[in-house]
C-alpha positions as semicolon CSV with decimal commas, in nm:
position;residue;x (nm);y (nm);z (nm)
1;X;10,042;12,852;11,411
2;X;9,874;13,189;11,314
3;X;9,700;13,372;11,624
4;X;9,337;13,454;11,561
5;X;9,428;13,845;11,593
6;X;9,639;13,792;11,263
7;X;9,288;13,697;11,092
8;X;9,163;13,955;10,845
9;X;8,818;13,960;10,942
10;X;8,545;14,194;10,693
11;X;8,380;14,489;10,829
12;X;8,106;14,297;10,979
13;X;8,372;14,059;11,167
14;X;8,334;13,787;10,911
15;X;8,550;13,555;10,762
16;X;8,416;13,279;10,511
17;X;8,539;12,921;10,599
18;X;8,508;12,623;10,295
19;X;8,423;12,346;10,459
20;X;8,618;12,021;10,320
21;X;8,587;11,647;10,401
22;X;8,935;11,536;10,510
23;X;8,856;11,175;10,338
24;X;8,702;11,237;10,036
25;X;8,857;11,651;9,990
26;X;8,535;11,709;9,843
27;X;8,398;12,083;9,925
28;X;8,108;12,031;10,165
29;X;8,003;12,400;10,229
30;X;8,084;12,780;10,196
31;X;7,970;12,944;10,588
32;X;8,097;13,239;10,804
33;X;8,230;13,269;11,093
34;X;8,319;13,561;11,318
35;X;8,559;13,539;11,615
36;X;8,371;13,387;11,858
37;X;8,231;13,147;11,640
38;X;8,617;13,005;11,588
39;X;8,717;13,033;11,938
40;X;8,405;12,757;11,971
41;X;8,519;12,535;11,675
42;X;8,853;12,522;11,817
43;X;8,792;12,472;12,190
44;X;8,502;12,183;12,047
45;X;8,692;12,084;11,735
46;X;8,311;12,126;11,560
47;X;8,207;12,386;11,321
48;X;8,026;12,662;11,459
49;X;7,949;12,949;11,215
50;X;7,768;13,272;11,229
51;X;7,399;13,246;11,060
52;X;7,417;13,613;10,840
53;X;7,044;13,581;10,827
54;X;6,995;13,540;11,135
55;X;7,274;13,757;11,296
56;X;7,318;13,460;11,569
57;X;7,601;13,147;11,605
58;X;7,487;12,822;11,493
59;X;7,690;12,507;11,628
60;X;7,699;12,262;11,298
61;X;7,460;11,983;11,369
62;X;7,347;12,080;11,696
63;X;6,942;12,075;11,586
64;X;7,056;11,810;11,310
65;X;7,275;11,522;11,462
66;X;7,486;11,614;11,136
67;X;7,832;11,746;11,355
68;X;8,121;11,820;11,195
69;X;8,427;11,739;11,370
70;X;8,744;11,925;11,269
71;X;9,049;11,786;11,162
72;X;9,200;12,146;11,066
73;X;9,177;12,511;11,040
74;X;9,392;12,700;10,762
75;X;9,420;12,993;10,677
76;X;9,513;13,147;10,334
77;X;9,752;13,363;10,185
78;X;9,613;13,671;10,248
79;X;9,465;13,544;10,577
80;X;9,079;13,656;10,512
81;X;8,962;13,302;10,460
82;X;8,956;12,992;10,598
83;X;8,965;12,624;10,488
84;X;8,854;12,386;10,739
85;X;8,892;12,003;10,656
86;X;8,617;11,823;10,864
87;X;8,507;11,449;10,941
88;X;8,113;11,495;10,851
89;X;7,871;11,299;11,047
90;X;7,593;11,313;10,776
91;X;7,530;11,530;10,515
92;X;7,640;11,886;10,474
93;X;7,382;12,078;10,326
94;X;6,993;12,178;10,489
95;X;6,862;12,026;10,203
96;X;6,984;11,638;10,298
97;X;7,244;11,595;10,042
98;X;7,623;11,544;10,098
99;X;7,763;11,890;9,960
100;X;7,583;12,196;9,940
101;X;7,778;12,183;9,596
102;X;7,530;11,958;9,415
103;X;7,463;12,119;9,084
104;X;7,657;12,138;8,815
105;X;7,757;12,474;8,603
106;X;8,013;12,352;8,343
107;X;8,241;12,034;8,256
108;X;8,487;12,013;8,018
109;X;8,445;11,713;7,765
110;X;8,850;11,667;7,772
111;X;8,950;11,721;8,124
112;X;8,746;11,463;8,339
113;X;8,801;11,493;8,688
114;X;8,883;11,178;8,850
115;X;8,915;11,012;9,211
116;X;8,909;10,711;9,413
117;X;8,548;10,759;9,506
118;X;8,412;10,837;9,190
119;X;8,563;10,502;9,117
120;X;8,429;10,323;9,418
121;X;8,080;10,426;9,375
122;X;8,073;10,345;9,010
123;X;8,225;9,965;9,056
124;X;7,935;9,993;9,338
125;X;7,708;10,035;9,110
126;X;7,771;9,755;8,873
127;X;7,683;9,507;9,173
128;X;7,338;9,714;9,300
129;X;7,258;9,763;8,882
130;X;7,391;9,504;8,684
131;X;7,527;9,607;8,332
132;X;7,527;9,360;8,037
133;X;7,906;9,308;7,967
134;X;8,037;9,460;8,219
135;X;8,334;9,275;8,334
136;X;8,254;9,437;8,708
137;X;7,950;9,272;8,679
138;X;8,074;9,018;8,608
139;X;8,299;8,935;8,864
140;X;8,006;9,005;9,096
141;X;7,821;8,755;8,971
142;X;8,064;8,519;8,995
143;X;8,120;8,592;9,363
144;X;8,371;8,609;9,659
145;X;8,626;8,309;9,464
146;X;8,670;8,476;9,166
147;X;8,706;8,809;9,308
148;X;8,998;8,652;9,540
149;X;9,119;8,473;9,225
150;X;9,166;8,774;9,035
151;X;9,378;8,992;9,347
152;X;9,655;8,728;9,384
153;X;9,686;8,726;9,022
154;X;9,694;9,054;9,008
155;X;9,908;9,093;9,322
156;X;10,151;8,837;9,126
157;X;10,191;9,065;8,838
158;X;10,224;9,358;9,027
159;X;10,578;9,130;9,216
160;X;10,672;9,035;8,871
161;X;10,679;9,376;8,707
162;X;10,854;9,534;9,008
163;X;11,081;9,250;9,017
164;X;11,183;9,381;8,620
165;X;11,219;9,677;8,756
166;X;10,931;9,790;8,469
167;X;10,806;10,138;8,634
168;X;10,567;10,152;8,342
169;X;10,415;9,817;8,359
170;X;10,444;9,809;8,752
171;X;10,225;10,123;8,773
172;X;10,012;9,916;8,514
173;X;9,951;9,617;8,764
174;X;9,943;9,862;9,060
175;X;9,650;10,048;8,927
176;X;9,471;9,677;8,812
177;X;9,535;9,523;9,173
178;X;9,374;9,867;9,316
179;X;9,070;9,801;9,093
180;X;9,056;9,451;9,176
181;X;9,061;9,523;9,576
182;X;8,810;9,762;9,516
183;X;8,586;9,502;9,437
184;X;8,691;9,345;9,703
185;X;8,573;9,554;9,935
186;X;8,256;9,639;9,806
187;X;8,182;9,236;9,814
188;X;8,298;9,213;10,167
189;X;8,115;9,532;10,280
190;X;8,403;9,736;10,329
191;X;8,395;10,126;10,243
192;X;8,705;10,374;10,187
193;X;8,670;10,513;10,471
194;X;8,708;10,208;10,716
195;X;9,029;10,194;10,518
196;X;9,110;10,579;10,594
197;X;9,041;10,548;10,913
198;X;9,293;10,279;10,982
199;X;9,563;10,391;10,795
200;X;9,505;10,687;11,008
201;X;9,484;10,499;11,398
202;X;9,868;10,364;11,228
203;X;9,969;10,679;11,141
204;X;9,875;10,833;11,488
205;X;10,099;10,515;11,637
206;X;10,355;10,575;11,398
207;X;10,372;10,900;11,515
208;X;10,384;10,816;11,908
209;X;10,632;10,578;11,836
210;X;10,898;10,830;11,669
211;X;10,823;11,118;11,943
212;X;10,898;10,827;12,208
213;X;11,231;10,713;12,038
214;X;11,335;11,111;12,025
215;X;11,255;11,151;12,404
């Protein structure tokens, strides 16, 4: 672990920190902070930055309700900035949104970026707007049954193909029985993150367990 006196702070004591949901890794914000301001967000594990414009420290959702609870600090390469992965309670940005990053500059027509919650809102959005011939829609319509129907199918493929020993199709299936639990859980009311944040309570045990066999 670095020591804060190994920190390349600016001339004015600064040192920016990009602010980064640890779910989603989506960049929430672009702030300052100067030594005092990270001695806080370490002893409270919540962002606290130092306000340029108003030459004072700012605890992250202390006026708001919109805290920011750290998960990490890191530091980069050259050790004059900061990258701090956070679990958000609201949004980011003054203006009520999620990301201060909300408007776009440039996107390439070839490269698309993709993730898993581009995905999930988009397959949420075929229940709250039904499209004509959309097979999401579809399913939707067709309710909890069908949607069951279609996972253990697709969970028996997924057995089969691995069972071949077919990396290609298997990672074929894999991705269909991801899609198809998807819409699972946006039927049953369950979002990515309940599912991050039990994967993570297990890891935590996981953890415990393995330090416990060692001692």
């Amino acid at each position: 672990m670095l020591n804060i006196d190994e920190l390349k702070f600016d001339e004015k004591g600064l040192i920016p920190a990009i602010v980064v949901d640890s779910v989603s890794k989506r960049v929430l914000t672009l702030a300052y902070m100067n030594r005092e301001s990270l001695k806080i967000s370490m002893e409270k594990e919540l962002t606290c930055f130092f306000s340029r414009s108003r030459q004072e420290l700012w605890l992250k959702g202390e006026t708001s309700g919109n805290f920011q609870h750290i998960v990490s600090i890191t530091a980069d390469c050259d050790k004059d900035a900061l990258v701090v992965l956070v679990e958000p309670e609201g949004p980011a940005c003054h203006l009520g949104t999620t990301s201060c990053f909300e408007n776009p500059v440039f996107e390439s027509e070839e490269r698309q970026a993709f993730s898993y919650e581009q995905l999930f809102e988009l397959i949420k959005g075929r229940k709250t707007e039904k499209k004509e011939g959309s097979y999401t829609t579809y399913l939707f319509e067709k309710g909890l049954d069908k949607i069951l129907k279609k996972v253990g199918e697709e969970s028996t493929e997924v057995i089969i193909a691995a069972k071949a020993q077919d990396k290609k199709e298997t990672v074929y299936e894999i991705a269909d029985l991801a899609y198809h639990v998807m819409v699972l859980m946006i039927e049953a009311g369950i979002s990515l993150e309940d599912i991050h944040k039990e994967l993570a309570s297990r890891h935590v045990i996981d953890k415990k367990v393995k330090q416990e066999k060692m001692t």
